[in-house]
ROLONU-421719 format. One line per 10 residues: number of its first residue (from 1); their letters; for each residue x, y, z negated of N, C-alpha, C, CB. Coordinates in steps of 0.2 Angstrom, whole numbers. Glycine has a CB too. Example, Ala and Ser with C-alpha at 12.3 -4.5 7.8 and 13.67 -1.06 7.14 Angstrom:
<pts>
1 = AS = 66/-28/-39/62/-22/-39/66/-16/-39/57/-22/-45  64/-11/-35/68/-5/-36/64/0/-39/70/-3/-29
</pts>
This chain:
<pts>
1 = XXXXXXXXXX = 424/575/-424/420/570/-421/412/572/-422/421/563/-425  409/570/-417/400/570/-415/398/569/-422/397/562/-410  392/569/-426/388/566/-430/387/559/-429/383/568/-429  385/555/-430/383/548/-429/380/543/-435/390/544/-428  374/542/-435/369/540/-440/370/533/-440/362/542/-438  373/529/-438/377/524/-437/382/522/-438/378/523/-433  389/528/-443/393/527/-443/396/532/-452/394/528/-436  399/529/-455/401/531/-461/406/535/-462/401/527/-466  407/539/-466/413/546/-464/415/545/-469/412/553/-463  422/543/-467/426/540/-472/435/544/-473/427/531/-470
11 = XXXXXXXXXX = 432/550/-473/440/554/-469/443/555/-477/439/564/-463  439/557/-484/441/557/-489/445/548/-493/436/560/-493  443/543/-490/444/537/-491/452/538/-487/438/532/-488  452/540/-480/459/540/-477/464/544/-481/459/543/-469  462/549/-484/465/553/-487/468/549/-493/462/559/-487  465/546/-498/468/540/-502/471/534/-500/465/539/-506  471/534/-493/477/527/-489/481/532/-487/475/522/-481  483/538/-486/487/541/-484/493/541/-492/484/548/-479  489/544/-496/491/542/-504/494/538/-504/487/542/-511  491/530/-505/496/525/-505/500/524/-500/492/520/-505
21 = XXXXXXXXXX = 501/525/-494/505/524/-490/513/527/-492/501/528/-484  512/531/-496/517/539/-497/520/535/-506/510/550/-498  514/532/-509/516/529/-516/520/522/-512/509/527/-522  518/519/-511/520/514/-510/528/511/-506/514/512/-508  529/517/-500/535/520/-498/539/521/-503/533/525/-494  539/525/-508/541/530/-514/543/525/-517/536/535/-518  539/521/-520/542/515/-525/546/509/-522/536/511/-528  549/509/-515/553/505/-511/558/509/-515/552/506/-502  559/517/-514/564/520/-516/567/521/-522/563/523/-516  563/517/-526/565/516/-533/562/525/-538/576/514/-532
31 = XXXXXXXXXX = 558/527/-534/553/533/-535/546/533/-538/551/536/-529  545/536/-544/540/536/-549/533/539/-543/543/541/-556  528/542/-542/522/545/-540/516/544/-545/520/542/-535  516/550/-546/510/553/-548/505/552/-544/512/560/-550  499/552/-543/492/555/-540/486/558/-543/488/550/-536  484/563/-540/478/567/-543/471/566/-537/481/578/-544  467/563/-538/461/564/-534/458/573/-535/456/558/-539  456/576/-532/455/583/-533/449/583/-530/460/588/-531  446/587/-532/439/588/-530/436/595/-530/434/583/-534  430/598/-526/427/605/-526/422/600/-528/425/612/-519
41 = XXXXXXXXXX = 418/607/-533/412/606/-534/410/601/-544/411/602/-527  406/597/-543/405/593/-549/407/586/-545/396/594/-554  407/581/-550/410/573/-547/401/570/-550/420/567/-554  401/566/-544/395/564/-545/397/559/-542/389/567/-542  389/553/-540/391/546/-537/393/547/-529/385/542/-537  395/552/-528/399/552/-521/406/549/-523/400/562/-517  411/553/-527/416/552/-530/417/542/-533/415/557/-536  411/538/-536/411/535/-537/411/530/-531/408/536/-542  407/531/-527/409/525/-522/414/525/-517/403/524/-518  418/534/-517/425/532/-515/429/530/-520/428/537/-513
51 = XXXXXXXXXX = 429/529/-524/432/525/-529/431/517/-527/429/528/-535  425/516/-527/425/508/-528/426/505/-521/418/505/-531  427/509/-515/430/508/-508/437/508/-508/428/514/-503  442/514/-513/449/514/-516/451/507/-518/450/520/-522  445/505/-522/447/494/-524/449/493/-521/444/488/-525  442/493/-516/440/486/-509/446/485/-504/432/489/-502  451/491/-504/455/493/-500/462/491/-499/455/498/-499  463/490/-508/470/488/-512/473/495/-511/476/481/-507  472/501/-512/473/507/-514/474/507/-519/471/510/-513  479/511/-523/482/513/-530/478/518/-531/489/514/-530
61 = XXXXXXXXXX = 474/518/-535/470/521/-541/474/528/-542/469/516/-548  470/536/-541/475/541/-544/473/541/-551/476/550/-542  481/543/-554/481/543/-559/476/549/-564/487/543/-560  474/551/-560/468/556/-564/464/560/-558/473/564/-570  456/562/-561/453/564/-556/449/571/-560/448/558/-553  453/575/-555/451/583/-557/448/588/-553/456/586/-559  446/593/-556/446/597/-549/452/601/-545/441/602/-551  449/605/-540/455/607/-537/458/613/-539/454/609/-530  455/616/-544/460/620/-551/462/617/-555/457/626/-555  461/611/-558/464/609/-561/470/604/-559/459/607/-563
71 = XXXXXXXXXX = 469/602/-555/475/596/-552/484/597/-553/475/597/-545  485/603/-554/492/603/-557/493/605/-563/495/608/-553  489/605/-567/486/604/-577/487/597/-577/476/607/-580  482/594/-574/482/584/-577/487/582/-576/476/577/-574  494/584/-570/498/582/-568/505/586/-574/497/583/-561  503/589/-574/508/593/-582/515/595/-577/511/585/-592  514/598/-571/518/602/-566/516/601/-560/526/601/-565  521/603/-557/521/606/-549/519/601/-544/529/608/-546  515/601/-539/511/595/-533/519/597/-532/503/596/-526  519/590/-527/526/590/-523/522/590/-516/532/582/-525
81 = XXXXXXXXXX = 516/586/-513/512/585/-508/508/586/-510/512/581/-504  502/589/-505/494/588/-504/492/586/-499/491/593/-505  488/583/-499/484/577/-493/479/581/-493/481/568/-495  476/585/-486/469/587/-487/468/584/-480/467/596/-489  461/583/-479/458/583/-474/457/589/-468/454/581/-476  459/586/-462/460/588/-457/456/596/-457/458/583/-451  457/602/-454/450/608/-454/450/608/-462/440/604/-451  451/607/-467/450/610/-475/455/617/-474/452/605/-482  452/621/-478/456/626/-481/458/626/-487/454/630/-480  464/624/-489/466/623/-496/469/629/-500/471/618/-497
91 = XXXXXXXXXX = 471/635/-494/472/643/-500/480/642/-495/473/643/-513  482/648/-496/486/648/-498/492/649/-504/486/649/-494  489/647/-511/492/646/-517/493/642/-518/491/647/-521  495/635/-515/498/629/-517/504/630/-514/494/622/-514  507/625/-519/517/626/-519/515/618/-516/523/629/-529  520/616/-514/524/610/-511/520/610/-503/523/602/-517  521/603/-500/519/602/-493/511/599/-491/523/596/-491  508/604/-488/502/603/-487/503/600/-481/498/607/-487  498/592/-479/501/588/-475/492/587/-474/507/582/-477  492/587/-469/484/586/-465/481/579/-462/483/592/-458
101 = XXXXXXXXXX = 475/577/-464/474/571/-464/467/570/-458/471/570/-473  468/567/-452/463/566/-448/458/564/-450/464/563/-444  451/566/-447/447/565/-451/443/555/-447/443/573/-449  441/552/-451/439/547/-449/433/543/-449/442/544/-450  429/538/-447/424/537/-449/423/528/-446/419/544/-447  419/523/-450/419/520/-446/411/515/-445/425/517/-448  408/511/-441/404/510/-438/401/506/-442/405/509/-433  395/506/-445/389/501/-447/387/496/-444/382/503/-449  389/489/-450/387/484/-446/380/482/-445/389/480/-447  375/485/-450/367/485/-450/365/492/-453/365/479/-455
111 = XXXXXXXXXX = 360/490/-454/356/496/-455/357/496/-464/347/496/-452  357/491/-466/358/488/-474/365/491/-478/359/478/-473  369/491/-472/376/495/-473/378/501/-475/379/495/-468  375/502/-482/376/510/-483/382/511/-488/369/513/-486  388/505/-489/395/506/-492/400/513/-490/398/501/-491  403/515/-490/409/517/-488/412/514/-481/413/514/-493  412/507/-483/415/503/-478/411/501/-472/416/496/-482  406/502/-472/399/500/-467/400/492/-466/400/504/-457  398/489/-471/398/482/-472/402/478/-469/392/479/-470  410/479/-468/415/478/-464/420/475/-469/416/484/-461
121 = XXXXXXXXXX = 424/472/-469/430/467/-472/435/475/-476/437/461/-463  438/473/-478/440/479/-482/448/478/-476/441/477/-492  453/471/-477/459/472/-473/457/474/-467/464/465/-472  452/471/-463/451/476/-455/450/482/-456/443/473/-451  447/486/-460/447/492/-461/454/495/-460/443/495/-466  455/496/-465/462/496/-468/468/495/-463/464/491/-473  469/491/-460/470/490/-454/468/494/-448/467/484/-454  464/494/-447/462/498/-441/464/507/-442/453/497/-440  462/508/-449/465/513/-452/473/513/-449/463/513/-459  477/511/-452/484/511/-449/487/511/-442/485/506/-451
131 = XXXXXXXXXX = 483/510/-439/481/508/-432/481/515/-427/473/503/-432  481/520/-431/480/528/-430/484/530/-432/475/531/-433  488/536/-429/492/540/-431/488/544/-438/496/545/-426  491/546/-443/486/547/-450/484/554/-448/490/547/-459  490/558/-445/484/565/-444/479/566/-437/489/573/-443  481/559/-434/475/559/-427/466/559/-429/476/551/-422  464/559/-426/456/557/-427/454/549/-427/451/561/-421  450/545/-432/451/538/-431/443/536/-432/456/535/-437  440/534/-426/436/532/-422/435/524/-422/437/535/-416  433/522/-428/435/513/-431/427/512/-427/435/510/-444
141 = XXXXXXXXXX = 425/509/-421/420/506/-418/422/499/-419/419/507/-412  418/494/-417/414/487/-418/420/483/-415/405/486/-412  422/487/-408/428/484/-405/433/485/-408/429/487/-399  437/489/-411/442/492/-414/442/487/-420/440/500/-415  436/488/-424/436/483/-430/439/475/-428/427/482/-432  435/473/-422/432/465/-422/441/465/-420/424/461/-414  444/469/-417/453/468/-414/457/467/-420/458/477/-410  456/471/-426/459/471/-432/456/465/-437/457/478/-436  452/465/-436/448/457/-439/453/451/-437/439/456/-435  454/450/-433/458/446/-427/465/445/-429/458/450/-419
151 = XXXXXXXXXX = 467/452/-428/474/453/-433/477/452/-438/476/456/-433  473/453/-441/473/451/-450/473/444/-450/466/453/-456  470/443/-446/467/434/-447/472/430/-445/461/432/-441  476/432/-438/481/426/-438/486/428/-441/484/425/-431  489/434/-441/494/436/-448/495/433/-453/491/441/-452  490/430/-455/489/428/-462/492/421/-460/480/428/-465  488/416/-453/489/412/-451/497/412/-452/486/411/-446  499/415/-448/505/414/-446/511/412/-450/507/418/-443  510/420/-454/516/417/-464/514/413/-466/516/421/-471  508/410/-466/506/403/-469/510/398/-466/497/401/-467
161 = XXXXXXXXXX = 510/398/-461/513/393/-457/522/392/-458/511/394/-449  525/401/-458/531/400/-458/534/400/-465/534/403/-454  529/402/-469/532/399/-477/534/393/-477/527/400/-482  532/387/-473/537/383/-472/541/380/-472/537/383/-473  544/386/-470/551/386/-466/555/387/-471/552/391/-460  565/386/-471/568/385/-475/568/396/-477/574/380/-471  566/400/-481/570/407/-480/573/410/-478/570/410/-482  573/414/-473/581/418/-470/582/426/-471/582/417/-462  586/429/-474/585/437/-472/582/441/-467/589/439/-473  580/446/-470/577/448/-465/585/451/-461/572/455/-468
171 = XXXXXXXXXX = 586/452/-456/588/455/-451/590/464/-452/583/453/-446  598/465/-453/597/473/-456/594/477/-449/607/477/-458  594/477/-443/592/480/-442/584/481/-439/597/480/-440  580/474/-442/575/477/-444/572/478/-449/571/474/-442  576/478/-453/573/481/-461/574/490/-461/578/476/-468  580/490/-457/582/498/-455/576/501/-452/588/498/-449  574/497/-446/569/500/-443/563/500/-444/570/498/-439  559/495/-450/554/496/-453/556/503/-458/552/489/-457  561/504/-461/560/507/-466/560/516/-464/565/505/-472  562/515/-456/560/524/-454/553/524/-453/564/529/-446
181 = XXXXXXXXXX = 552/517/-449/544/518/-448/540/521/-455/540/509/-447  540/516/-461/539/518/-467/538/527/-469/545/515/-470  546/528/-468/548/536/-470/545/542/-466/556/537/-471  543/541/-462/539/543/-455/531/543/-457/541/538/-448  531/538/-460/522/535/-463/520/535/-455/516/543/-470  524/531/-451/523/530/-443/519/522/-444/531/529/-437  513/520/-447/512/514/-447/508/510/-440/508/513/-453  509/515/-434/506/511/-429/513/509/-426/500/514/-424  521/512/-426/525/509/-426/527/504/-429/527/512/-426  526/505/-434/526/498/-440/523/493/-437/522/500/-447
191 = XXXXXXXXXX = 516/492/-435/511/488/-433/516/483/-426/503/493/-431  519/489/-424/522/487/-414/526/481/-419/530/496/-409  532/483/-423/535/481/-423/534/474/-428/539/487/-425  530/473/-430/528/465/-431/523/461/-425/523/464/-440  520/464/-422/519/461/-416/525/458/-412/515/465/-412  530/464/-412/537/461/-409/543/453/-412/540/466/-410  543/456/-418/543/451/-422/539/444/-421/540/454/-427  533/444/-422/530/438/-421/530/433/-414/525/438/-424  532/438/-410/533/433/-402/541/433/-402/529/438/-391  545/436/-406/553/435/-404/554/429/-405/558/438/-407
201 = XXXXXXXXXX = 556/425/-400/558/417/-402/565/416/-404/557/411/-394  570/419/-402/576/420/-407/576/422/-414/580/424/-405  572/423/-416/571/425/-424/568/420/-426/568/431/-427  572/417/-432/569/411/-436/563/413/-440/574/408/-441  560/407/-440/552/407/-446/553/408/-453/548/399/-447  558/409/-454/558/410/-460/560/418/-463/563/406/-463  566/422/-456/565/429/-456/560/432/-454/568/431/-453  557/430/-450/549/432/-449/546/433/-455/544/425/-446  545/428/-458/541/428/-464/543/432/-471/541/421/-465  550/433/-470/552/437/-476/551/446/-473/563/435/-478
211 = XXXXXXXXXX = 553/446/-466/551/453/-463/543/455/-462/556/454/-456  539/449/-462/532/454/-463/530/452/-470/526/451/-457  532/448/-476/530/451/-482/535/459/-482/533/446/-487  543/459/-481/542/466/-483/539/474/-480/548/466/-485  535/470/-475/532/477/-470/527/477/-474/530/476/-463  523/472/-479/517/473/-481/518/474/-487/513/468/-480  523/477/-492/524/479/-499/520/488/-496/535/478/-502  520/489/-489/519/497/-489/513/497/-484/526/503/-485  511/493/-480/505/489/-476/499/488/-481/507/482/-474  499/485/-487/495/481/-493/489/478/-488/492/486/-500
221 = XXXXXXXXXX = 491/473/-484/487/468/-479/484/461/-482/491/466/-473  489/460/-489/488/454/-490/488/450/-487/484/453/-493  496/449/-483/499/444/-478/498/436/-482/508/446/-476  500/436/-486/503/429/-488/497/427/-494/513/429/-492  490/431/-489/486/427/-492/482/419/-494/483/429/-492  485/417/-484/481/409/-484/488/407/-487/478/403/-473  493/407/-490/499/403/-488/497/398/-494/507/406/-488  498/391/-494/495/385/-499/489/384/-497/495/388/-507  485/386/-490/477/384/-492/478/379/-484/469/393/-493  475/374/-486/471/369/-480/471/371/-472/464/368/-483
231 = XX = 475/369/-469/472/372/-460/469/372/-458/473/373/-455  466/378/-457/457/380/-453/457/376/-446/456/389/-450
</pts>
């Protein structure tokens, strides 16, 4: 991607959504994950405000932050994956799967905006992030945001509303089909597949509602956040 004085580069941030994505999957599995933040160089306040964007985001914190010789020491064995960003060169002396991370960046809403986030909602980011295949290049503009903003928004609405409803199981063959989305770490399939969801008028309000909470145990959209609050 161009330069853009306008726009915050957030491709190490994606690279810790791509981590959660992969933890959070894994503990569907009934699968422990480890994470190492790794770093070149010394950890200054660069490190620290991807950290406090890793909050904003509902990302899982790694369990240790080291350098890139160190990372398989704080972990006391062997990486199983590594997340590097797209173009890095990581050696070839790493053991397990080196998996490449598009690079991303996304657009300031003011000149005041000098977060991580570019003064932006954390779920819309996040969101829009998901919205990208993870090793594509992800270009989060004003449009792109204000779409994700939108979608979070009724999202929220909507489980609010069908919470309720009496609950019904999810449906095996879309819980099947979320969970290759999942294991694929395919979350703009994932995304298809609750927009589908929510216009299917043969599916009850209450499977709805149990099948986009469990799309969002690997999403972390914080669906069933209006549910209990007053309508807007």
């Amino acid at each position: 991607m161009p330069p853009d004085a306008g726009a915050a580069e957030v491709t190490g941030l994606r690279v810790l959504l791509v981590a959660d994505l992969l933890t959070r999957t894994a503990e569907m599995r009934n699968l422990q994950v480890f994470t190492v933040l790794a770093y070149d160089g010394e950890p200054g306040g660069q490190l620290d405000a991807l950290e406090r964007a890793v909050d904003a985001l509902g990302i899982h914190r790694p369990a240790a932050r080291a350098s890139s010789g160190q990372a398989v020491a704080s972990l006391g064995g062997p990486v199983d994956v590594h997340l590097v960003s797209n173009g890095a060169h990581p050696g070839d002396q790493l053991s397990g799967l080196v998996t490449p991370v598009g690079a991303a960046r996304v657009h300031r809403t003011g000149e005041a905006a000098d977060d991580l986030l570019g003064g932006h909602e954390s779920a819309e980011v996040r969101l829009a992030l998901l919205s990208v295949p993870y090793r594509q290049p992800a270009d989060l503009t004003e449009s792109v945001l204000a779409d994700a903003r939108a979608t979070v928004s009724n999202w929220r609405l909507r489980v609010a509303e069908w919470a309720e409803s009496p609950s019904r199981p999810v449906p095996k063959q879309i819980s099947e089909k979320a969970r290759e989305t999942f294991d694929d770490l395919d979350t703009p399939s994932t995304l298809a597949l609750l927009n589908d969801l929510e216009s299917d008028t043969d599916l009850p309000a209450g499977a709805k509602f149990e099948a986009f909470l469990y799309a969002d145990r690997v999403l972390g959209l914080d669906l069933p956040a209006d549910i209990g609050r007053a309508a807007r």
